[in-house]
C-alpha positions as CSV (number, residue, x, y, z in Angstrom):
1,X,110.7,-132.3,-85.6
2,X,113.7,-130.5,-87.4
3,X,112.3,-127.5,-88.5
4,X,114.3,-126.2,-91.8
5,X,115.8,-122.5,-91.6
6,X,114.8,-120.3,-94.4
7,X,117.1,-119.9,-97.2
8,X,116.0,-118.1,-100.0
9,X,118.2,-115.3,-101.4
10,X,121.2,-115.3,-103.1
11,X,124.4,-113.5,-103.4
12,X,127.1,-110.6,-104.5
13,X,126.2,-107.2,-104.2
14,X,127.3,-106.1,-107.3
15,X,124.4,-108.0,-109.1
16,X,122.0,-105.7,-107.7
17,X,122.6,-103.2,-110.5
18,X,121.1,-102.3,-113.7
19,X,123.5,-104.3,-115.7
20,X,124.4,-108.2,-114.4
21,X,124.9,-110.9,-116.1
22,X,123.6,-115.1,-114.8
23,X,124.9,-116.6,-112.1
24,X,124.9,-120.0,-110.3
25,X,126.2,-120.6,-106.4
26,X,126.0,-124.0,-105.0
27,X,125.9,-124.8,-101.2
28,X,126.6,-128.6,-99.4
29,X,124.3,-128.1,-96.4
30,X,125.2,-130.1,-93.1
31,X,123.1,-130.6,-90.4
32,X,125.9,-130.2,-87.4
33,X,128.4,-132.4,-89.5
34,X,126.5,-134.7,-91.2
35,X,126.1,-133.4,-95.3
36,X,122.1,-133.5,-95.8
37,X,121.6,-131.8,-99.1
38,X,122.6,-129.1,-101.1
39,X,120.9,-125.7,-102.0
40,X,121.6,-124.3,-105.5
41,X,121.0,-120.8,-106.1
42,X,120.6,-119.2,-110.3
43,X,120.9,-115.6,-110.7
44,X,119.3,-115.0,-114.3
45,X,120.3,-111.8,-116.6
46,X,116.8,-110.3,-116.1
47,X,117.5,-110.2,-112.3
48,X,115.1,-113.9,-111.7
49,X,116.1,-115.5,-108.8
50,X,115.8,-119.4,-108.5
51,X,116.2,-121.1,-105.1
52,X,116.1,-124.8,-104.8
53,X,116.6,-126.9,-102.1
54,X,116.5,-130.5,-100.9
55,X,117.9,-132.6,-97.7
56,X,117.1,-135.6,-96.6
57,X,117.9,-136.7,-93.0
58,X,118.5,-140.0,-91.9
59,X,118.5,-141.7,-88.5
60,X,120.0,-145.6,-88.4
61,X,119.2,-145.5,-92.1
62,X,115.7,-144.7,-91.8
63,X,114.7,-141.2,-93.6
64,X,114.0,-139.1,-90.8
65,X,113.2,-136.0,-92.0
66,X,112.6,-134.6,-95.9
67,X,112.4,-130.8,-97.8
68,X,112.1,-130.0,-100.9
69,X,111.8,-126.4,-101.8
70,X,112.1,-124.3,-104.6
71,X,111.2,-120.5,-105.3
72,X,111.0,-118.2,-108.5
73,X,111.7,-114.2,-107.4
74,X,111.3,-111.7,-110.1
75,X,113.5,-108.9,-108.8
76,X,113.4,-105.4,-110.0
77,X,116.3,-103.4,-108.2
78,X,116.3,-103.8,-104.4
79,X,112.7,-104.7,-104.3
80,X,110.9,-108.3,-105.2
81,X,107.9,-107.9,-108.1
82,X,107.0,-111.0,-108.2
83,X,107.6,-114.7,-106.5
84,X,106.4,-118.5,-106.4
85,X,107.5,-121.2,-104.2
86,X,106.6,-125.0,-103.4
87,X,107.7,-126.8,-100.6
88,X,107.5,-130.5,-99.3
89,X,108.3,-131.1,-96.1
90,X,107.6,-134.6,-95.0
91,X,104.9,-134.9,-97.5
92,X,103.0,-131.3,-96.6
93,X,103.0,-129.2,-99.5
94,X,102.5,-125.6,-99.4
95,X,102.4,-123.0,-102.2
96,X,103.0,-119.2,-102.0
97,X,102.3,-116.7,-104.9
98,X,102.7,-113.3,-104.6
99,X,102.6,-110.2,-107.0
100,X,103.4,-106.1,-106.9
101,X,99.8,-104.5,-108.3
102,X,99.3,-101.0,-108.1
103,X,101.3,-99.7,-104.7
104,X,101.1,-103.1,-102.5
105,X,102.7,-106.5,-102.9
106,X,100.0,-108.7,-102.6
107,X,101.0,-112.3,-101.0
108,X,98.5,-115.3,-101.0
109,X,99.2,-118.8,-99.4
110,X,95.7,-120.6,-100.7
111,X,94.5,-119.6,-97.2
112,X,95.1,-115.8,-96.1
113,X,96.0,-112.9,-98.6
114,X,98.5,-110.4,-96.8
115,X,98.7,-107.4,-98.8
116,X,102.7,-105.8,-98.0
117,X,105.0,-102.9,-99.1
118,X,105.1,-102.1,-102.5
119,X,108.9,-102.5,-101.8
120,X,108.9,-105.7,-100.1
121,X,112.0,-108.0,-99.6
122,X,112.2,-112.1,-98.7
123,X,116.0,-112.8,-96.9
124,X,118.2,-112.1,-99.9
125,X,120.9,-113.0,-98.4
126,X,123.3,-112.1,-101.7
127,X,121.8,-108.4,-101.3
128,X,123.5,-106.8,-97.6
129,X,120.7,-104.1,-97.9
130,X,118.3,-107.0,-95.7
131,X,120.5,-105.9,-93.1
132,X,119.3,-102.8,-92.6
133,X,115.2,-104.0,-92.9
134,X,113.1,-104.5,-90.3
135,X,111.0,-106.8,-92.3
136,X,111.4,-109.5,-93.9
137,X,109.1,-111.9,-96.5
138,X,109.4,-115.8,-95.4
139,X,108.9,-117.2,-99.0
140,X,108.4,-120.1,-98.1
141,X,104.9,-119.9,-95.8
142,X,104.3,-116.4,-96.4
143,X,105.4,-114.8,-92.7
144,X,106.0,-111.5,-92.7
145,X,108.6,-111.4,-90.0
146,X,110.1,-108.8,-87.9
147,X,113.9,-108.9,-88.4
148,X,116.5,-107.5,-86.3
149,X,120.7,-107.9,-87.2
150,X,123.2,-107.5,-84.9
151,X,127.1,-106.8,-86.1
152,X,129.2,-109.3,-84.5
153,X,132.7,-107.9,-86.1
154,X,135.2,-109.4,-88.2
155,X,136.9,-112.6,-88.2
156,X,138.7,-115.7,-90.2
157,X,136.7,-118.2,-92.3
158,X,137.4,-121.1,-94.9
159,X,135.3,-120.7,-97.8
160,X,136.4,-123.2,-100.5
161,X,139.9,-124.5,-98.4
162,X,140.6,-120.9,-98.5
163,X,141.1,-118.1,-95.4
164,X,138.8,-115.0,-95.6
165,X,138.7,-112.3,-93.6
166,X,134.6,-111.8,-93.1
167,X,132.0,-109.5,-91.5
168,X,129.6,-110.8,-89.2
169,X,125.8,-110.5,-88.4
170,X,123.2,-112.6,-86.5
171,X,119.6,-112.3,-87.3
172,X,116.8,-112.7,-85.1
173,X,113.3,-113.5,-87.0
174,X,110.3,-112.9,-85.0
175,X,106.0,-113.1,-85.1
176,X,104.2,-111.5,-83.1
177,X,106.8,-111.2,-80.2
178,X,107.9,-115.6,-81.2
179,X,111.3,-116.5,-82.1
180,X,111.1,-117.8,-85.6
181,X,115.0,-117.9,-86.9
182,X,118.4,-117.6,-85.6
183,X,121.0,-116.9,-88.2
184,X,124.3,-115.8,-88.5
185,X,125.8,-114.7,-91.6
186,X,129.4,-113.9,-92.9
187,X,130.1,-111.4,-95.8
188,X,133.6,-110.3,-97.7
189,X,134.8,-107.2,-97.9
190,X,133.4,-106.3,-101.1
191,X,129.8,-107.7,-99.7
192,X,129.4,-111.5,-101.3
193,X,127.6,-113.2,-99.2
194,X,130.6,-116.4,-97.9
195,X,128.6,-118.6,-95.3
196,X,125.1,-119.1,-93.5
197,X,124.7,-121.1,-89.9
198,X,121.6,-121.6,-87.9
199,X,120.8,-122.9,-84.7
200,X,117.1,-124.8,-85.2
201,X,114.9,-124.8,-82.3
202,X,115.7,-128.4,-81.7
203,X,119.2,-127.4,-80.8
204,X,120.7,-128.9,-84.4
205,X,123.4,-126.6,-86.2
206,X,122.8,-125.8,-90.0
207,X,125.8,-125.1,-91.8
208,X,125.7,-123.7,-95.5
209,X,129.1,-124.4,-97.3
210,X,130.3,-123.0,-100.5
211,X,131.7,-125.6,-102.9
């Protein structure tokens, strides 16, 4: 079964200050070059975060394979205070809440309660701090992951039928000594987060593509 990567985070550095103002990136996601969805990301003025995603994969017309998902992150600076997400995927829904109290960052799933960092971070992709963290919230089943990125160096990308010179990085997500998530991700020069791709266990190539 295509298992789908986890994508919730957002973009541009510069937003992580004390003064930003709302945002909205929106990404055509292909599943090795077939278009499967698209995953919209809204950066609000009070630093809310709202992920939402949906493909739908088909195979001789029959729907093979869907996700829905969608996630609410209260951010205060570098570290998340609060977040909810849903997900559907192929009919199983599952539901994380999770909330800063006191000095931990409490996260329930209905099941287990996992009680984190007070400065915890899920893969926010739009801030390149997550590169230098060694852990890493899964928002959407509430895995608290060991994360390790590697720099892979510069090169030449199309964003938007444009050429951009972009930094590098894989990430490795890992439980318990499991591989959980291959990624490799491409930044500008002044840190906005360009492009996403990831290699699924299946073998299948995700590609997030700006539009």
């Amino acid at each position: 079964m295509l298992k789908p990567i986890l994508i919730s985070g957002l973009l541009m550095t510069s937003l992580v200050s004390t003064s930003i103002s709302a945002k909205e990136w929106a990404f055509d996601v292909y599943l090795d070059n077939s278009k499967i969805g698209q995953h919209v990301f809204k950066l609000s003025e009070t630093n809310e975060l709202t992920s939402a995603a949906k493909f739908n994969v088909k195979v001789l017309f029959i729907n093979a394979y869907q996700y829905d998902h969608k996630a609410v992150e209260q951010w205060q600076g570098d570290c998340l205070n609060t977040l909810e997400s849903r997900t559907i995927e192929n009919k199983v829904e599952s539901n994380i809440k999770a909330k800063l109290s006191a000095q931990e960052f409490t996260v329930d799933d209905g099941k287990v309660k996992q009680n984190l960092p007070a400065c915890t971070m899920t893969f926010a992709y739009w801030n390149p701090k997550i590169i230098k963290q060694a852990k890493l919230l899964n928002p959407q089943n509430g895995e608290w992951l060991d994360t390790k990125f590697t720099n892979l160096g510069t090169e030449t990308i199309a964003v938007k039928n444009k050429k951009i010179e972009a930094n590098h990085y894989k990430l490795d997500g890992s439980l318990n000594g499991k591989s959980k998530l291959k990624i490799e991700l491409w930044y500008a020069a002044n840190n906005e987060w360009l492009a996403l791709k990831s290699i699924t266990p299946e073998g299948y190539t995700i590609n997030y593509k700006l539009r």
